[in-house]
C-alpha positions in Angstrom: -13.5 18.8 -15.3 -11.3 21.3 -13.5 -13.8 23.1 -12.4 -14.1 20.4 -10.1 -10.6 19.4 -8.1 -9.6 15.5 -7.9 -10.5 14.6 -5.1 -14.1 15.2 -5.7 -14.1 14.1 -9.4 -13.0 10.5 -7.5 -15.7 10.7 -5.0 -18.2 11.3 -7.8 -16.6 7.9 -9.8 -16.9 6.4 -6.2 -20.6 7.3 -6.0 -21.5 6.7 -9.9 -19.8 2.9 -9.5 -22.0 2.4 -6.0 -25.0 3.3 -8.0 -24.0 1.3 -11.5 -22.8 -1.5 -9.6 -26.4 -1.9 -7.3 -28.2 -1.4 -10.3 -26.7 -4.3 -12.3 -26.8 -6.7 -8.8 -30.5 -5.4 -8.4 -32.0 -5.8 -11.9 -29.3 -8.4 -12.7 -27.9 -5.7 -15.7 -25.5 -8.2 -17.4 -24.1 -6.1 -19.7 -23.3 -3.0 -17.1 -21.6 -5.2 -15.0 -19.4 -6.6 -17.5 -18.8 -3.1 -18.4 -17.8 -2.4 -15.3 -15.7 -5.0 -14.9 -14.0 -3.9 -18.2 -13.5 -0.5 -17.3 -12.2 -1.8 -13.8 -9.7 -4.0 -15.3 -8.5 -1.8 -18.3 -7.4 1.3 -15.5 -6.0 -1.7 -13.3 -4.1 -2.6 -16.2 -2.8 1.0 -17.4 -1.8 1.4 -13.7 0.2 -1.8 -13.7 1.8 -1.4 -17.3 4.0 1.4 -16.0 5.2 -0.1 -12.6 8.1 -2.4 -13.0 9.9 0.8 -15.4 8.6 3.4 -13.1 10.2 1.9 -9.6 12.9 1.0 -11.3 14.4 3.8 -12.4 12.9 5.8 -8.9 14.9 3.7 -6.7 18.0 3.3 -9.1 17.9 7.5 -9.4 16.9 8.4 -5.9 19.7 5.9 -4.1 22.6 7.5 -6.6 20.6 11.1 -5.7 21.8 10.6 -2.1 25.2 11.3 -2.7 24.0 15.0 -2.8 22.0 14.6 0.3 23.4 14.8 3.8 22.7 12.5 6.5 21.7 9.5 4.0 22.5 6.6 6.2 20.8 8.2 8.7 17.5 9.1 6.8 17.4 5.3 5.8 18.0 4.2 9.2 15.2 6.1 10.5 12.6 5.7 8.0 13.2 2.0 8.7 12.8 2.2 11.9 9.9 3.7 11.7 8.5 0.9 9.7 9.2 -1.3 11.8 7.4 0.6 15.3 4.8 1.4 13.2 3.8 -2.0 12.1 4.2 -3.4 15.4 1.8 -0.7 16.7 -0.6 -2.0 14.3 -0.2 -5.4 15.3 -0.6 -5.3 18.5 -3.9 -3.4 18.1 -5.0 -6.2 15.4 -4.3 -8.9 18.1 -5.8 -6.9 21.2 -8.8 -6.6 19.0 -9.2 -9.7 18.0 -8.8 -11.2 21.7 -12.1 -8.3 22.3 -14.3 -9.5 20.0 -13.0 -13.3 19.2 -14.1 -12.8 15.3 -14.3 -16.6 14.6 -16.2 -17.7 18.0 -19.8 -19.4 17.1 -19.0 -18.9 13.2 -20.2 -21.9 11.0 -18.6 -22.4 8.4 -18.4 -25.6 6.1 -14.0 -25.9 6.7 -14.5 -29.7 4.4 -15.1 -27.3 1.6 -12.3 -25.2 2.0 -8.9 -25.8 0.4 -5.7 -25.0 1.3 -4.0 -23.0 -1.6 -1.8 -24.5 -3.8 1.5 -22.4 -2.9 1.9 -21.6 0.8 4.0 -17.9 1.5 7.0 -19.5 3.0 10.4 -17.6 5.1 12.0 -19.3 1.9 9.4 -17.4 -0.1 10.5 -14.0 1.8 14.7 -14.6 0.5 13.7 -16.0 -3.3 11.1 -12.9 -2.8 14.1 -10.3 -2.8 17.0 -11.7 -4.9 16.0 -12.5 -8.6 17.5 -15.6 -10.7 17.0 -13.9 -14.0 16.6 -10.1 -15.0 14.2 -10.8 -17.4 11.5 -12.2 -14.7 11.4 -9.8 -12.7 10.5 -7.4 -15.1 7.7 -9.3 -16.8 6.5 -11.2 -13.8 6.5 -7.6 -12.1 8.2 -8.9 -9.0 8.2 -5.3 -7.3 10.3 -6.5 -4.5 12.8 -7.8 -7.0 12.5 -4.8 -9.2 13.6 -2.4 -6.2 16.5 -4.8 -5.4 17.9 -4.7 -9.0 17.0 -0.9 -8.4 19.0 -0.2 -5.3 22.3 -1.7 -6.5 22.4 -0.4 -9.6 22.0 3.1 -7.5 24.4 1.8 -5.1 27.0 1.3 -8.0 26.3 3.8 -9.5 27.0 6.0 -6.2 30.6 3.8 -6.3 31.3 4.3 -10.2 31.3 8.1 -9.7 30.8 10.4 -12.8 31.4 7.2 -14.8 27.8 6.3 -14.0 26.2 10.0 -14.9 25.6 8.9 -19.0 23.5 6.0 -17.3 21.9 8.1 -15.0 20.9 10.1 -17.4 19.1 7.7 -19.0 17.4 6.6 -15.7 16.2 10.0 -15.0 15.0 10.6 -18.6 13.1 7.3 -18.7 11.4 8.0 -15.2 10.4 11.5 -16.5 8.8 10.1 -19.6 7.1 7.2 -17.5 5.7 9.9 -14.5 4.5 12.3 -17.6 2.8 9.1 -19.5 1.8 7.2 -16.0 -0.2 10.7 -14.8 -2.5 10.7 -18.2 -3.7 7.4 -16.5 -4.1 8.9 -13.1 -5.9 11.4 -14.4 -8.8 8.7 -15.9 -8.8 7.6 -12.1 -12.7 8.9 -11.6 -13.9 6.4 -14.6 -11.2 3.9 -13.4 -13.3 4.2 -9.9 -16.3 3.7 -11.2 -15.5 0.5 -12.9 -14.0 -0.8 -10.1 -15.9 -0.1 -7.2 -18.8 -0.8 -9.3 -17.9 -4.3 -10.2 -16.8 -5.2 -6.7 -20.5 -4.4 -5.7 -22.3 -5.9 -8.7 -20.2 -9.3 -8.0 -20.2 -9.1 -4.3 -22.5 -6.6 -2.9 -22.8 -7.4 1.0 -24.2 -10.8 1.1 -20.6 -12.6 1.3 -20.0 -10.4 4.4 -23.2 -11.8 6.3 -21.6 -15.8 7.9 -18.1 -13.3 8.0 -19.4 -10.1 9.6 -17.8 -9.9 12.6 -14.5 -10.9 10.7 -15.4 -8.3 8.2 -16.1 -5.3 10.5 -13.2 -6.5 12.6 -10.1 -5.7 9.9 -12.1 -2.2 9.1 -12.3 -1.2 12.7 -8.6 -2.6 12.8 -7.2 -0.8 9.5 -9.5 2.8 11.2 -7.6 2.4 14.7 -4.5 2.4 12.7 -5.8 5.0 10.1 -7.4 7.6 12.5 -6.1 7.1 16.0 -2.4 5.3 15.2 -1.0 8.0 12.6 -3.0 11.0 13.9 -0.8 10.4 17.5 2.5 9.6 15.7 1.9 13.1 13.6 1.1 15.5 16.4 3.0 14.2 19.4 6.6 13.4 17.0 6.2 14.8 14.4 4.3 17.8 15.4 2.2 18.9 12.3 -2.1 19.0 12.0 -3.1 15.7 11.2 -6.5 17.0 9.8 -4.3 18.5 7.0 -2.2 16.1 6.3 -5.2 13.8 5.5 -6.7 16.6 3.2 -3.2 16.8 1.7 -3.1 12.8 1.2 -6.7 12.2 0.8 -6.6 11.4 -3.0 -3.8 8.6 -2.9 -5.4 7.0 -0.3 -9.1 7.1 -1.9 -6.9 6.1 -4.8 -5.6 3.1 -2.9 -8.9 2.3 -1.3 -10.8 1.7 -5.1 -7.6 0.1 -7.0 -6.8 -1.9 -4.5 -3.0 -1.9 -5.1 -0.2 0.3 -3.2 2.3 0.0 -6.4 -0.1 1.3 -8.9 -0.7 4.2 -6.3 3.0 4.8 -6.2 2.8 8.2 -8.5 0.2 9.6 -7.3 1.3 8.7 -3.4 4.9 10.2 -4.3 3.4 13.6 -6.0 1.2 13.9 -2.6 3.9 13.3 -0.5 6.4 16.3 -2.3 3.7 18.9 -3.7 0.9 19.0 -0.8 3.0 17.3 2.5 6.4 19.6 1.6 9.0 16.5 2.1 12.3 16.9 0.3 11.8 15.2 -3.3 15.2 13.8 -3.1 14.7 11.6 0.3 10.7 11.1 -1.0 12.0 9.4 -4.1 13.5 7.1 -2.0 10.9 7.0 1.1 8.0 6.6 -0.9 9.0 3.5 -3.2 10.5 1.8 -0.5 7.3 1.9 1.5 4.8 1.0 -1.5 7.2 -2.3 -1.6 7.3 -3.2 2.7 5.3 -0.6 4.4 2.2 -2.3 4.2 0.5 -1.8 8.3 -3.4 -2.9 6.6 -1.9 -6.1 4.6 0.9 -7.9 6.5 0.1 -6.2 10.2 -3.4 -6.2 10.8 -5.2 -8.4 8.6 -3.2 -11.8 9.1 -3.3 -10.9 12.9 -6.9 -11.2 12.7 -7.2 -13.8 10.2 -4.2 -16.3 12.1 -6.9 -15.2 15.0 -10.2 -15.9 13.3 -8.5 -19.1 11.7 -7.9 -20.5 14.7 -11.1 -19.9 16.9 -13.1 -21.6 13.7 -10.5 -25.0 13.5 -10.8 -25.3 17.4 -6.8 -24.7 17.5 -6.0 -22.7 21.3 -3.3 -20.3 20.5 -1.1 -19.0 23.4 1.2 -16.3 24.4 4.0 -17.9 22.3 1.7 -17.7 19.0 0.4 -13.9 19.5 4.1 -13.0 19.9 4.9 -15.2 16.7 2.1 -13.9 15.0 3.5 -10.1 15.7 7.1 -11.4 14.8 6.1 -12.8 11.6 3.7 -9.5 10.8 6.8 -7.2 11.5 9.7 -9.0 9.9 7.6 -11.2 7.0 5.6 -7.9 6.0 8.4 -7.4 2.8 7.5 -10.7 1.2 4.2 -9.3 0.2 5.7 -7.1 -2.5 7.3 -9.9 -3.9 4.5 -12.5 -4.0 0.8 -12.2 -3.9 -0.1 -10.0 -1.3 -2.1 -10.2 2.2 -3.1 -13.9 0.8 0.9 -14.8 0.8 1.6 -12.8 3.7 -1.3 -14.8 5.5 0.0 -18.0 4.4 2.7 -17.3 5.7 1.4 -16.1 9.4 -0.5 -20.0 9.3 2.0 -22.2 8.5 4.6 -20.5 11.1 2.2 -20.7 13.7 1.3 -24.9 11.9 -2.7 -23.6 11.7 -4.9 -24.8 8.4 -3.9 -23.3 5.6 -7.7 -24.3 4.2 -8.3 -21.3 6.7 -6.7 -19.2 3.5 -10.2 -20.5 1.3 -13.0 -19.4 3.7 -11.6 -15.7 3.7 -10.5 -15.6 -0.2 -14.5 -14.4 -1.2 -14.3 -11.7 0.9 -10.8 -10.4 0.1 -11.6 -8.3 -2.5 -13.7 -6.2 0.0 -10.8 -6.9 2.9 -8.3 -5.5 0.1 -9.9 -1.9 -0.1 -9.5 -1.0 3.5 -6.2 -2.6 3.9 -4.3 -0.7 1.1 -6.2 2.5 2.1 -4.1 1.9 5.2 -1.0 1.0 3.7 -1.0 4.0 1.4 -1.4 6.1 4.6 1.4 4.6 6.2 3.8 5.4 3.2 3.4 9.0 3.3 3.3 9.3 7.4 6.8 8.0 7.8 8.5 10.3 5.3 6.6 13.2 6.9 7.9 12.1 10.5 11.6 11.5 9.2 11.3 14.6 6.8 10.2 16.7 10.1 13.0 15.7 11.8 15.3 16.1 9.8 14.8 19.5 8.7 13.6 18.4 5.2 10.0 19.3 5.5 8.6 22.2 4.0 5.9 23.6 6.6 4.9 26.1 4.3 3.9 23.3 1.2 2.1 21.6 4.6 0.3 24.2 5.9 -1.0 25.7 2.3 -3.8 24.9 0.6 -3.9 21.6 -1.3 -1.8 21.8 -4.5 -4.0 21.1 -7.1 -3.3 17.8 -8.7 -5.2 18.5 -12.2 -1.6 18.9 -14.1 0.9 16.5 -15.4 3.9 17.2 -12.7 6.4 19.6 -13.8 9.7 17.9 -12.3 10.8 20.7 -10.7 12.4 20.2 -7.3 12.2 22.4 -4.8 14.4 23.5 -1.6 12.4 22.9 1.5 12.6 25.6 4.3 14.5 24.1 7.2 12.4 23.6 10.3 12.2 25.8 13.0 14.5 24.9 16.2 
């Protein structure tokens, strides 16, 4: 196998799963597409087993690591910030295209059949989403939001405590080395894991559910690729002044990763290790960057999609929306975008976007068939997102190493060494 590098051993799992999957959908295979859909779902699983120890101990080592990196507040501050233009870039494109090509106009669809889901994403949702009531729950529920909250204060005390805290630190980092070791044997099963998973998504689905939703459908892909290829392309050679063609050869297997597991968190090790070994930012302010991001940075699921969707939504229920609404719909796309880590994903985050803006939330039911396929592009494009902003911030700052940039890919065969490196500073 490593005659072959990763990225192509995915695209091969990617191709094998198109081919498995239209075979079973074709011949009606039973027993390959349960297969599949075993395979899919024992990766998924694998992935998922590791998160709530894995961003635990990320956040609670890499917020007490700031205490040996200059300019903290400030690298926080920005890489916020840059969430937050970024994702009201992608918005406004969402809503601009959905005013073009009006993705609900002349669809008909039966909206008596469709039911509003039982638990509506709500701004109370978004608070109960961050702050835990027990410890235990948020570890076996895998509240991800909550899990970086416990995270970050335990950091942030243990930044207070001093060398008091170091025997616990200790700990933390010994734990997150075990998990990262453990976690990349899993990664490294990623080709069959692909397979499985793309190839039960088309043995289910293949493309007949996107027929009565096409325009819909082929709206969030052109919306998630404006973002992908025209959005972060711009933001990477006009600020932060590096090739975008190689940063996406760099990044390229986390967000093909993304694209077939459908699920930014379980990307998280593989996005990180991109992000440090092949796009040169510091490891100490990735370690923070990158979890943060897997947990709010999310452009595909809370920007785009429930821009269109509110949009779509409304044109099928016959509801006019205004100015006011497509500025709601923004606001609620750049401030709500976090409660998707704690909750459900784009379904919650959509919920959310509908019941602000007082559309039907049985809109939520016509789209849930074809949000397995939505789910693909969108997390391709979150993924994206959370290794852009660290490169912009690292580039400013001085903390990104051009030469790791520049240099061929890093292959990604090995189990990472946890090393850390010293990036070269960046050329005045």
């Amino acid at each position: 196998m490593k005659r072959f590098s990763f990225s192509l051993q995915l695209l091969t799992g990617l191709a094998a799963g198109v081919a498995l999957g239209f075979a079973a959908r074709i011949w009606d295979v039973t027993w390959l597409a349960e297969t599949l859909n075993r395979v899919g779902q024992i990766f998924v699983q694998l992935l998922k087993l590791a998160v709530p120890p894995l961003v635990f101990t990320a956040v609670l080592v890499s917020v007490a690591n700031l205490r040996n990196v200059n300019g903290a507040a400030r690298l926080a501050a920005k890489t916020l910030m840059w969430f937050l233009i970024t994702a009201a870039v992608a918005v406004a494109l969402a809503i601009g295209l959905g005013l073009l090509i009006d993705p609900g106009r002349g669809v008909s669809l039966d909206t008596g059949a469709a039911k509003a889901p039982e638990h509506a994403g709500t701004w109370l949702d978004f608070v109960t989403g961050i702050l835990p009531t027990n410890v235990v729950t948020a570890f076996t529920e895998v509240n991800v939001l909550q899990i970086v909250f416990l995270g970050a204060v335990l950091g942030a005390a243990a930044l207070a405590a001093g060398e008091k805290a170091e025997p616990a630190l200790a700990l933390a980092r010994s734990v997150l080395e075990l998990v990262q070791k453990a976690l990349w044997w899993v990664i490294r099963l990623a080709p069959i894991g692909t397979a499985g998973l793309i190839g039960k998504a088309v043995s289910t689905y293949g493309w007949d559910l996107l027929a009565p939703l096409a325009k819909f459908s082929a709206g969030v892909y052109a919306g998630c690729l404006l973002v992908l290829l025209a959005v972060y392309p711009t933001l990477l050679a006009v600020w932060g002044k590096v090739s975008p063609v190689r940063f996406f050869r760099n990044a390229w297997p986390a967000i093909e990763l993304a694209f077939v597991s459908r699920s930014s968190v379980g990307t998280l090790p593989l996005t990180q290790r991109v992000t440090i070994e092949r796009n040169g930012v510091d490891p100490d302010y990735a370690s923070f960057a990158v979890p943060f991001g897997a947990t709010t940075k999310m452009d595909g699921c809370a920007s785009v999609y429930p821009a269109l969707a509110a949009i779509f939504v409304a044109q099928v229920f016959g509801v006019p929306l205004g100015l006011g609404d497509y500025l709601l719909i923004a606001f609620v796309s750049i401030v709500g975008s976090a409660a998707t880590a704690g909750l459900t994903g784009a379904t919650v985050m959509l919920t959310l976007t509908l019941s602000t803006l007082g559309l039907p939330l049985e809109g939520v039911g016509l789209l849930l068939a074809i949000d397995p396929i939505l789910d693909m592009m969108r997390t391709a494009t979150n993924v994206a997102g959370q290794m852009v902003v660290p490169v912009l911030v690292a580039r400013s700052e001085g903390r990104l190493d051009t030469a790791v940039f520049n240099a061929p890919p890093q292959p990604l065969d090995d189990a990472p060494s946890g090393t850390r490196r010293t990036p070269e500073p960046v050329a005045a």
